[in-house]
C-alpha positions in Angstrom: 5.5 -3.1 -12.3 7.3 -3.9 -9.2 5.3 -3.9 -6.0 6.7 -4.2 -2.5 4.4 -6.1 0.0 4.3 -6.2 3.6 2.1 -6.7 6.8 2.0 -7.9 10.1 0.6 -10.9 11.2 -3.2 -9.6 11.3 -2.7 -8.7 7.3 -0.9 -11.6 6.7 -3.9 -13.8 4.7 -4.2 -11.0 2.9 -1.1 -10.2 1.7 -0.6 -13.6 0.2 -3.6 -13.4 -1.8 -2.8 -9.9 -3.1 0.5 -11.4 -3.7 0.0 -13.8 -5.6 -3.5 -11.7 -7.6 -0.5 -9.6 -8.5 2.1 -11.9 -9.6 -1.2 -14.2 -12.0 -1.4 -10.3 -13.0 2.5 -10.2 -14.0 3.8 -8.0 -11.8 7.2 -8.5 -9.8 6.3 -8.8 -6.1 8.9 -8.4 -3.2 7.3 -9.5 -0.5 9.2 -7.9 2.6 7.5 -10.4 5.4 5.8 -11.4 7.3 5.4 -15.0 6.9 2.8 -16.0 9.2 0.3 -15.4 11.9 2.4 -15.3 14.6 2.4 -11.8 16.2 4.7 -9.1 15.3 5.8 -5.6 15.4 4.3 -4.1 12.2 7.1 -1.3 11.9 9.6 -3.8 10.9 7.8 -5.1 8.1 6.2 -1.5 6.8 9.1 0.9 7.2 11.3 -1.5 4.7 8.4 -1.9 2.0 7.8 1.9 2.3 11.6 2.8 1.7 11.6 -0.2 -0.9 9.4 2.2 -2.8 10.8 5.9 -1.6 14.4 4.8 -2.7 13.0 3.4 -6.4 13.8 -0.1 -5.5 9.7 -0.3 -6.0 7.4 0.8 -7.8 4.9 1.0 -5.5 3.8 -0.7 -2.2 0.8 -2.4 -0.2 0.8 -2.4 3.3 -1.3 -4.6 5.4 -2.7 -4.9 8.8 -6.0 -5.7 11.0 -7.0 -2.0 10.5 -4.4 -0.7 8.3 -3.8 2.4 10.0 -0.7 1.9 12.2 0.8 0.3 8.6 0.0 4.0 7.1 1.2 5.4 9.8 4.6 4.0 9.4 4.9 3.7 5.8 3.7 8.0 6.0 6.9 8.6 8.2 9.3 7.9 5.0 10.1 10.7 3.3 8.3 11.1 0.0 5.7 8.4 0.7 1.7 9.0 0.5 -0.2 6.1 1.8 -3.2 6.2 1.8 -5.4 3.8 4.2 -7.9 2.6 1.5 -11.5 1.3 2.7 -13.1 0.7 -0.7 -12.9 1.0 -4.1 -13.8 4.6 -3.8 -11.1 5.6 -1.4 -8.6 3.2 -3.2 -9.4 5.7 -6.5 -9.3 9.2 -4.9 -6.3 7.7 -2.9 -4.5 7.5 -6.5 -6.5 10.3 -8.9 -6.2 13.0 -5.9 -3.0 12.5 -3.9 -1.1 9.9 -6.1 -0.5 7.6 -3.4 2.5 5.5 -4.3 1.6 3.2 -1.0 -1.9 1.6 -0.2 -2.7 0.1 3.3 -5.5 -1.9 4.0 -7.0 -3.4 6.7 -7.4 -7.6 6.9 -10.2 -7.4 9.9 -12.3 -4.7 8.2 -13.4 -6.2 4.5 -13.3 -9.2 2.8 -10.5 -10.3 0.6 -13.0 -9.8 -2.3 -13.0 -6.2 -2.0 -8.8 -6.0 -1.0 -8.4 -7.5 -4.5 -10.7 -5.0 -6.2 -8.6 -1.7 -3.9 -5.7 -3.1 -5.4 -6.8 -3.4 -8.6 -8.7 -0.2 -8.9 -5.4 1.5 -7.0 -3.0 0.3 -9.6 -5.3 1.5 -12.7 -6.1 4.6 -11.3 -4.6 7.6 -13.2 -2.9 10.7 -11.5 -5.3 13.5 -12.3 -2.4 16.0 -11.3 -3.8 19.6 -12.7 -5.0 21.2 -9.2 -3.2 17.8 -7.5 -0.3 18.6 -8.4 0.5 21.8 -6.4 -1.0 20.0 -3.1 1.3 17.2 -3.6 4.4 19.8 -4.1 3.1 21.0 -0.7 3.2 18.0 0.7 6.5 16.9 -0.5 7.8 20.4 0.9 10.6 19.6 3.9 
C-alpha cells in the first residue's frame, strides 16, 4: 500500500515513527514534510498529502499535528477526502468500518506514540462495513 504522510512541526516525532512502523511493515511511504520541529504552517504540508491520496497518487494518508484537528480540517477541504481525527483505537476503527476514511489525523500532544502506532495499525486493517455506510458516504461525496 502506498501511504502519504505529513504534519507540521508539533506532529513531527510522530510522523517519523509512523513512518518508518509503516515502511518495517512494507508499505511505500511518501512522506510530504515536514522535516523538523521548526514551526510551520500545517496547510502546506496537509493539503498535498490529502490530494496525494484524492488524485490516486496514494493510497491513503496520515495527517499529523499537536491536536490533529486543523490537519483534518485541511485534508476535509479536498474533494473526496474523509479524515477522520482519530483519538484511539476505537475512533481509528469506526473512523474506517463507518465512514471509510481514506485519511487519518492524529494528534502528537494528546497520546503517546504507543497508541499512534496502534490507530494506525487498527486504521489500516479495519474493513469497510459499507451496507447502511455506503449510502451516507454517497451523501457525502454528493457536490
Amino acid at each position: 500500500m502506498t501511504i502519504a504522510i505529513a504534519s507540521d512541526h508539533a506532529g513531527f516525532r510522530y510522523k517519523t515513527l509512523i513512518a518508518e512502523h509503516l515502511a518495517r511493515l512494507g508499505h511505500t511511504v511518501v512522506d510530504l514534510g515536514t522535516d523538523s520541529e521548526q514551526p510551520v504552517d500545517y496547510p502546506k504540508f496537509i493539503r498535498p498529502a490529502a490530494e496525494a491520496v484524492a488524485d490516486g497518487t496514494c493510497d491513503v494518508g496520515i495527517v499529523l499535528g499537536g491536536s490533529g484537528n486543523g490537519e483534518a480540517i485541511v485534508a476535509n477541504k479536498v474533494r473526496g477526502i474523509r479524515c477522520g481525527v482519530c483519538w484511539d483505537v476505537e475512533s481509528a476503527r469506526l473512523a474506517r468500518a463507518h465512514n471509510n476514511a481514506n485519511v487519518i489525523s492524529i494528534g502528537q500532544r494528546m497520546m503517546p506514540p504507543e497508541t499512534a502506532i496502534q490507530i494506525v495499525d487498527t486504521w489500516l486493517n479495519t474493513p469497510f462495513e459499507a451496507g447502511r455506510h455506503q449510502q451516507r458516504i454517497e451523501q457525502i461525496e454528493q457536490p
